[in-house]
N, C-alpha and C positions, 0 to 999 in steps of 0.2 A: 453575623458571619455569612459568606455567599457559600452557596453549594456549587459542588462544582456539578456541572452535568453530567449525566452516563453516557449519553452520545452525539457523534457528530456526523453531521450529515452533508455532503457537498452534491451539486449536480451541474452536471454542463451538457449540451448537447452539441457535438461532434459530428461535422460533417463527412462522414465515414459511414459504409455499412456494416450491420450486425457482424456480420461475417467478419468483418476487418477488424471490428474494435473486440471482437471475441481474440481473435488471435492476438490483438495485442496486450491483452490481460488476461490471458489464458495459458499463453506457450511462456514457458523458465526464463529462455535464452530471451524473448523481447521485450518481455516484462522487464526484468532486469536492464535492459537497453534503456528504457527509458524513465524506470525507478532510482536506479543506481545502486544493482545488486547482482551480484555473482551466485545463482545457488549451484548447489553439486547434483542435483538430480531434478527430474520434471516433475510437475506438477500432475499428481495423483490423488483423488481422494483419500482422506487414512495416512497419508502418506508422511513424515516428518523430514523436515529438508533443511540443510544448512544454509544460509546468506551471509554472503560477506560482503561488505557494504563496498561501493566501486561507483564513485562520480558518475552521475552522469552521463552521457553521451550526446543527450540533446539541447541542451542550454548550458555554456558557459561560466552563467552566473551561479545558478542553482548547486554547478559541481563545485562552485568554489566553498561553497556554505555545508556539503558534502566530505568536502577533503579531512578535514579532522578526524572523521569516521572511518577514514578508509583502511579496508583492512578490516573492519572490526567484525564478528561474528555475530548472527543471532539466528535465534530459532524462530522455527514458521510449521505448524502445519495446515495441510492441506484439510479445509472441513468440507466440502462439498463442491462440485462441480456439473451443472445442470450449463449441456452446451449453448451456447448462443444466449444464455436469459442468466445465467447466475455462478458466482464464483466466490468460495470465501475461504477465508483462513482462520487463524490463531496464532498470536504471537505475543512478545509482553512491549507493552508500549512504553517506548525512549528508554530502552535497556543500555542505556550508554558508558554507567559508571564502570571505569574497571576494578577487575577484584570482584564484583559485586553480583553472587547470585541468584538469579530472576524464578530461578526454576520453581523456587515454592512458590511464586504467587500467578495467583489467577489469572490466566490470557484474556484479553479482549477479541472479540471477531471482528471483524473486516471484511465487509459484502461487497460486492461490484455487481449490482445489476444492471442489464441493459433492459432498455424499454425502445421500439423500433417508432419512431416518430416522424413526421413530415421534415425533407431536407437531412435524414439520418437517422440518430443515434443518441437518445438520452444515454448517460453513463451517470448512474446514482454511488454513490461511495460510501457508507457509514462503516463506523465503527461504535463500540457499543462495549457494556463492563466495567466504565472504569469509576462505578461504584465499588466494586469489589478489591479495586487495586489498594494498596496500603494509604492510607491517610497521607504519611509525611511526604510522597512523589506522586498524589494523585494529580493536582493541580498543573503540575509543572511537566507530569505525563498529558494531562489531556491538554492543556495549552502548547507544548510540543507538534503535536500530532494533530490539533488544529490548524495548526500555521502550515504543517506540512501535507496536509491532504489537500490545502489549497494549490501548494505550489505542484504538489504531483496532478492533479488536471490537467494545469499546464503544459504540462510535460509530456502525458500523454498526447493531448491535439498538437505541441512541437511534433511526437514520432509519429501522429499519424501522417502529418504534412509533410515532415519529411517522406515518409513512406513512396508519397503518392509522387512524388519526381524523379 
C-alpha cells in the first residue's frame, strides 16, 4: 500500500519584489483576485475568515475548472503573519462534498514564505497535516491540493504580470 504523504511543497521564483508578492498573498481582496476567493474580512493573525470560492480573474482556464465550486463556502484561519517573509493559515483540505462537515477534522497549514533572491522573489508554498486527515479522503485531499497548488503559482505570476501593466 503507498502512503500518502504529509506534505507538499511547490516553489517558483517571481520576478516581482518582496514588497509586491507580500501584497499579493497578504491583502484579502488580491489574494482572492488571483486564488479565486471572495473572503468577508482581512487577513489578521487569530483571525477566522469566511471564503467563498469565485473563479478566478486571471486565467480563463483555470476559472473554468473553478466554476463548479463557486459559491461554495469554506473556512480559513488566519495562523500567522511575519511581513515580507511569512504567511500561513488553516483550513480543511478539498472540503468540497455538500452536506458534509469538515469541522471535526484536523486543518492542514499552508505557509507562503518568501525568500528575496537575485532577479526577485522565491515564493515557497507548502502545506502540511494531511497525515492527520481521515484515511478515507486523505489521498484524494492531498492529490487535490497537489494539482492545485501547482496551478495557483501560476496564477499568482499571471497577477503579478498583470499587475505590472
Amino acid at each position: 500500500m503507498n502512503a500518502v504523504p504529509d506534505r507538499i511543497e511547490k516553489k517558483l521564483t517571481l520576478r516581482a519584489p518582496v514588497s509586491r508578492v507580500w501584497r499579493a498573498i497578504s491583502d484579502a481582496r488580491e489574494f482572492g483576485t488571483w486564488f479565486g476567493v471572495e473572503f468577508d474580512g482581512p487577513f489578521v493573525a487569530g483571525a477566522h475568515i469566511t471564503g467563498k470560492i469565485t473563479p478566478t480573474k486571471v486565467d480563463p482556464e483555470v476559472a473554468k475548472l473553478q466554476e463548479p465550486h463557486k459559491g461554495k463556502a469554506f473556512d480559513f484561519t488566519v495562523d500567522r503573519i511575519e511581513p515580507e517573509r511569512l504567511f500561513s493559515f488553516r483550513w480543511h483540505p478539498f472540503a468540497v462534498e455538500p452536506g458534509v462537515d469538515y469541522s471535526k477534522e484536523p486543518a492542514t497549514l499552508v505557509v507562503f514564505e518568501l525568500t528575496e533572491v537575485q532577479g526577485g522573489t522565491q515564493l515557497t508554498i507548502s502545506e502540511s497535516g494531511f497525515d492527520r486527515i481521515p484515511l478515507e479522503r486523505r489521498a484524494k485531499a492531498f492529490a487535490a491540493n497537489e494539482g492545485g497548488w501547482a496551478h495557483q503559482l501560476k496564477l499568482v505570476e499571471k497577477y503579478l504580470l498583470l499587475q505590472e501593466r
